[in-house]
C-alpha positions as CSV (number, residue, x, y, z in Angstrom):
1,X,-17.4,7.9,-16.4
2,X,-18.8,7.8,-12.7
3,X,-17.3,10.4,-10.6
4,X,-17.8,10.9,-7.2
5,X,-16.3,12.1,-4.0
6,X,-16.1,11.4,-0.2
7,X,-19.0,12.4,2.1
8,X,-19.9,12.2,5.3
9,X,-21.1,8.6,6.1
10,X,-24.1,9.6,8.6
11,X,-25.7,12.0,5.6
12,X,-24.1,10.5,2.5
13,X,-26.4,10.1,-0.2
14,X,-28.1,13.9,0.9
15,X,-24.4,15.1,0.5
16,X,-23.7,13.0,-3.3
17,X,-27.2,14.3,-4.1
18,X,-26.4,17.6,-4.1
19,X,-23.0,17.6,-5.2
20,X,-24.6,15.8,-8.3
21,X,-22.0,12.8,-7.9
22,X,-22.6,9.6,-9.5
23,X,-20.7,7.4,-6.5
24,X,-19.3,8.2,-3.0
25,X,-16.9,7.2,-0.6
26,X,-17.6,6.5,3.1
27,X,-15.5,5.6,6.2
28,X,-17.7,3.5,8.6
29,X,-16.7,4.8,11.9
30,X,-13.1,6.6,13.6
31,X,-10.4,5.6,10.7
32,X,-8.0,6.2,13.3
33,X,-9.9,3.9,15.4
34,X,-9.0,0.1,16.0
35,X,-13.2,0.2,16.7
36,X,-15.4,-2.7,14.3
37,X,-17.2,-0.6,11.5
38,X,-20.5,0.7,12.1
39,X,-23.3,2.0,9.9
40,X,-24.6,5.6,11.2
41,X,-28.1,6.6,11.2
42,X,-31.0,3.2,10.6
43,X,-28.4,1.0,9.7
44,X,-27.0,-0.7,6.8
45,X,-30.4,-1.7,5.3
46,X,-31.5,2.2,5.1
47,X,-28.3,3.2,3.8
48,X,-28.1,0.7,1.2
49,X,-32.0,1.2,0.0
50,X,-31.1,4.8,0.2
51,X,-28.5,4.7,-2.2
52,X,-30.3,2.6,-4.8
53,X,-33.3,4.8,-4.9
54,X,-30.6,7.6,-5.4
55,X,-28.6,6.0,-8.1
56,X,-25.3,6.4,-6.0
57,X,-22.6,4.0,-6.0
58,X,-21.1,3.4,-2.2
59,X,-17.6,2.8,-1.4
60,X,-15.4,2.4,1.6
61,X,-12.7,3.6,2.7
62,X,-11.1,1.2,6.2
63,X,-9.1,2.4,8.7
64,X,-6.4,4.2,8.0
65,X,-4.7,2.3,10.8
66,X,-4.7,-1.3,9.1
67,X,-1.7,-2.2,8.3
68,X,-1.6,-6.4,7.3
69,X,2.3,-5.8,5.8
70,X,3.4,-5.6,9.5
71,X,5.4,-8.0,11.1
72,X,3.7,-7.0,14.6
73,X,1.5,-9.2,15.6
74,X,-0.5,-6.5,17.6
75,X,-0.9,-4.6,14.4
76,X,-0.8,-7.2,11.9
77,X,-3.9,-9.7,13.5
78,X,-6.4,-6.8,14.8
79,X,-5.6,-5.1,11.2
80,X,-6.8,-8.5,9.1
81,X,-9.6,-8.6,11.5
82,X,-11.1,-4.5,11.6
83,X,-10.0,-5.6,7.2
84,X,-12.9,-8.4,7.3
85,X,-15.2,-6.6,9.8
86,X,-15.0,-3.8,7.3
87,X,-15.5,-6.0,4.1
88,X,-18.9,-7.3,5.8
89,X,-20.0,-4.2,6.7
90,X,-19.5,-2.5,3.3
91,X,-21.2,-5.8,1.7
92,X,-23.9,-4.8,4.1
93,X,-24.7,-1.4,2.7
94,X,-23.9,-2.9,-0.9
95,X,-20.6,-1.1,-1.8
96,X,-18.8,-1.6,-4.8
97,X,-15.4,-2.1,-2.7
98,X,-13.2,-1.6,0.0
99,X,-10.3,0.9,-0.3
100,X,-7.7,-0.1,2.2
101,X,-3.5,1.4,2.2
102,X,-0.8,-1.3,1.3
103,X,0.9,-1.1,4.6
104,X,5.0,-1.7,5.0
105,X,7.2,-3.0,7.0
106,X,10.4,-1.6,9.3
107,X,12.9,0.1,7.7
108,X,15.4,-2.5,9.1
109,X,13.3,-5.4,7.5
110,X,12.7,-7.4,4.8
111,X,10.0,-5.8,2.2
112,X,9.2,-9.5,1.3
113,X,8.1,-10.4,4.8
114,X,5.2,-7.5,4.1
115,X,4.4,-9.1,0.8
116,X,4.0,-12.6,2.5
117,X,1.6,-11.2,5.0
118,X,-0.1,-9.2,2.7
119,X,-0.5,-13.1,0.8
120,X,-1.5,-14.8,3.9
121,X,-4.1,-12.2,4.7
122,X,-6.0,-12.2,1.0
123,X,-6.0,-16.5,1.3
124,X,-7.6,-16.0,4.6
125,X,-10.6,-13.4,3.6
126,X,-13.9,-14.0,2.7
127,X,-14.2,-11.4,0.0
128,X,-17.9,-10.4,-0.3
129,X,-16.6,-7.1,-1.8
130,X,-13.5,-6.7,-3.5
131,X,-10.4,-5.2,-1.7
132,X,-8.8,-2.3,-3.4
133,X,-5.4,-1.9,-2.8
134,X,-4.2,2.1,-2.6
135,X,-0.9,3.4,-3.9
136,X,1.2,5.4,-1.0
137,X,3.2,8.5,-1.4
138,X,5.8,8.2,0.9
139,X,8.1,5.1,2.9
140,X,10.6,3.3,1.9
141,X,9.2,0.1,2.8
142,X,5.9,0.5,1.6
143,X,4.4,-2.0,0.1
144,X,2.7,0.0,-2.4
145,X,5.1,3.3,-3.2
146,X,7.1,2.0,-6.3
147,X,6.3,0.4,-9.3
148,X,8.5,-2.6,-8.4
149,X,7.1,-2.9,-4.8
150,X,3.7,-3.1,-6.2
151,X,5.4,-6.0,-9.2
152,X,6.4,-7.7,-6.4
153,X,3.5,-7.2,-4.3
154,X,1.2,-8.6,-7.0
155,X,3.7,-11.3,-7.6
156,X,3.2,-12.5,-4.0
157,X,-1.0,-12.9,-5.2
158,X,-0.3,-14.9,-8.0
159,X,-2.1,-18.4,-7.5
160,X,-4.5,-17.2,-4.8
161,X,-7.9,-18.5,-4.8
162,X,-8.7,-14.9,-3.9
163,X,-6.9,-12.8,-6.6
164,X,-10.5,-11.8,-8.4
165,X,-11.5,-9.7,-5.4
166,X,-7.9,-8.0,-5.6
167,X,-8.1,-4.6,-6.9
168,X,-6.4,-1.4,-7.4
169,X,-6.9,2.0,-6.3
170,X,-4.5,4.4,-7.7
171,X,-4.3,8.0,-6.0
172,X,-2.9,11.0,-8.5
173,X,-1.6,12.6,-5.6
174,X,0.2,9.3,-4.1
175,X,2.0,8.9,-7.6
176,X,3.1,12.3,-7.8
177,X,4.4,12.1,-3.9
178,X,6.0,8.6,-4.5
179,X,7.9,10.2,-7.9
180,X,6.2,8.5,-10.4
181,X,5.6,9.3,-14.0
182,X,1.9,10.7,-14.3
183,X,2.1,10.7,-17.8
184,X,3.0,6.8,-18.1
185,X,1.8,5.8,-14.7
186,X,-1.8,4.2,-16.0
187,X,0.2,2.5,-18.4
188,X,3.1,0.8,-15.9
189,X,0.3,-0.1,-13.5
190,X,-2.1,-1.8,-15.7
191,X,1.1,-3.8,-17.3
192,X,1.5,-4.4,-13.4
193,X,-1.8,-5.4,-11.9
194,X,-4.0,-5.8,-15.5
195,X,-6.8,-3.5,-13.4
196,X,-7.2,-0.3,-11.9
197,X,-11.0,-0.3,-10.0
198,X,-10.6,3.4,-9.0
199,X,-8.9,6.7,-8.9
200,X,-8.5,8.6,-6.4
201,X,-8.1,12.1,-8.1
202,X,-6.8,14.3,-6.0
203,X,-4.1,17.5,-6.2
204,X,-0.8,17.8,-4.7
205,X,0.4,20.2,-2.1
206,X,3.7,19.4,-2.8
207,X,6.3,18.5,-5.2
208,X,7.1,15.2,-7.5
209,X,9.3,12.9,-5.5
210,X,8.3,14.3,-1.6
211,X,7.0,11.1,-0.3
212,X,4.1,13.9,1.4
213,X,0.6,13.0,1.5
214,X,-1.0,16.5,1.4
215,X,-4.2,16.9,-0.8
216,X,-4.8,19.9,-2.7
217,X,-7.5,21.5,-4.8
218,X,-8.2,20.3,-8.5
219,X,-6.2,23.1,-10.4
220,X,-4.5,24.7,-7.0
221,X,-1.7,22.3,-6.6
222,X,1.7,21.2,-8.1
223,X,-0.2,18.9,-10.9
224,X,-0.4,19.4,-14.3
225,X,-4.5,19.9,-14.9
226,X,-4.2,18.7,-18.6
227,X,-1.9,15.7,-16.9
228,X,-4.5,14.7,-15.1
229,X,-7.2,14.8,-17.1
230,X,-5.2,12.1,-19.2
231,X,-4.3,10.0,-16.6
232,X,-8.4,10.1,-15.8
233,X,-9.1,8.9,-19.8
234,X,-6.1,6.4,-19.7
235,X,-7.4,4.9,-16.3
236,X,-11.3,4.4,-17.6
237,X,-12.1,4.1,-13.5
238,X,-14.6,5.4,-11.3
239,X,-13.3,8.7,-10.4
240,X,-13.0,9.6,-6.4
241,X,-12.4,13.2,-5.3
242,X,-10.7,13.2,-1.6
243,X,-9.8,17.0,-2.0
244,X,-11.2,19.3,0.6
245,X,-15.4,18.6,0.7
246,X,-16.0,22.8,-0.3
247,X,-14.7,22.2,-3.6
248,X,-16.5,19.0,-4.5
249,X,-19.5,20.7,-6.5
250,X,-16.9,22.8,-8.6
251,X,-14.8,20.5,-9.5
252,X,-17.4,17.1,-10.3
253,X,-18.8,20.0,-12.8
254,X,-14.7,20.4,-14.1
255,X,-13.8,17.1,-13.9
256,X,-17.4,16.2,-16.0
257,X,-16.7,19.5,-18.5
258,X,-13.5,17.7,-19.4
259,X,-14.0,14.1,-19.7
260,X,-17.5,14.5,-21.1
């Protein structure tokens, strides 16, 4: 099982090195920024050389502020454009895929506008990588909270020419936030989605059912470790630690004591 963690992009295969990580997970730029993606350091050519001399699997995270669901169209058209900029740019340093947040819409409209969108903007891109779509801990209108807004979100990509580059990230930490069943949740999804391309394993600062998005320590947080561990097995995905960068080296050594 390749497990990994998120570095810093501008010394990122120095940083997966020595945490001994198999993959790792970039953002290319500000992800609070509207700003196109850029490659730090000799570019995208270096970067991608770099990482295949190293053995290490890149992935990227986009902007946290893309948001194709809305039903703005000053956040809805820059976010399927900074979306594709980012897609060519992670093709560029040959990632693996592109983790990007399911979005929502108001809490006065219609969820299925959001899912509509969310259809017109995976016709529209030219997938060179694959998209993978991250669970969200909190909103009632997010697209991809529940298991039945994700049903119905995946229901809105059936038939698209571009469904093969659709994938799935699923965060432990999201789940537990959004009130899901950790135990059955692998389970529910696949039946949902039939792939999950990643897992973002991270610990909870807060209790089942919150709706808050506050990471925690492996072990130090309001998960069940042996839980997790199963969830991990069940999910046979890449494993990505987003959990504060000090504990990285401790817990790729855990993580690798317990899934062998």
């Amino acid at each position: 099982m390749l497990i990994g963690a998120h570095v810093d992009a501008d010394a990122a295969i120095a940083q997966a090195v020595a945490l001994g990580a198999d993959i790792a997970q970039v953002t290319l730029g500000d992800p609070q920024s509207w700003r196109k993606p850029t490659v730090p350091g000799d570019g995208a050519a270096a970067l991608r050389s770099q990482a295949e001399d190293a053995g290490i699997g890149l992935y990227v995270h986009a902007a946290y502020v893309i948001n194709v669901a809305s039903t703005n169209n000053r956040i809805r058209i820059p976010s399927r454009k900074l979306l594709q900029q980012t897609i060519d740019a992670a093709a560029g340093i040959g990632a693996s895929g592109v983790i990007v947040h399911g979005g929502h819409v108001t809490a006065d409209e219609d969820q299925r506008r959001g899912y509509e969108n969310w259809r017109k903007c995976v016709d529209g891109l030219d997938l060179k990588v694959p998209i993978l779509i991250e669970n969200t801990a909190g909103g009632k209108k997010a697209m991809m909270r529940y298991l039945e807004s994700i049903r119905d979100l995946w229901a809105a990509f059936d038939g698209s020419d571009n469904l093969g580059g659709v994938g799935l990230c699923l965060d432990t930490c999201h789940a537990h936030a959004a009130g899901l069943d950790l135990t059955t949740v692998v389970e529910d999804v696949l039946a949902v989605t039939g792939r999950i391309d990643l897992v973002h394993c991270n610990d909870s600062r807060d209790a089942a059912g919150s709706g808050r998005d506050r990471h925690a320590p492996l072990g130090r947080g309001q998960l069940d470790p042996e839980v997790l561990v199963a969830l991990l097995r069940d999910a046979d995905a890449p494993v990505m630690l987003e959990t504060p960068p000090e504990n990285h080296a401790e817990e790729i050594a855990w993580l690798r004591e317990q899934l062998g």
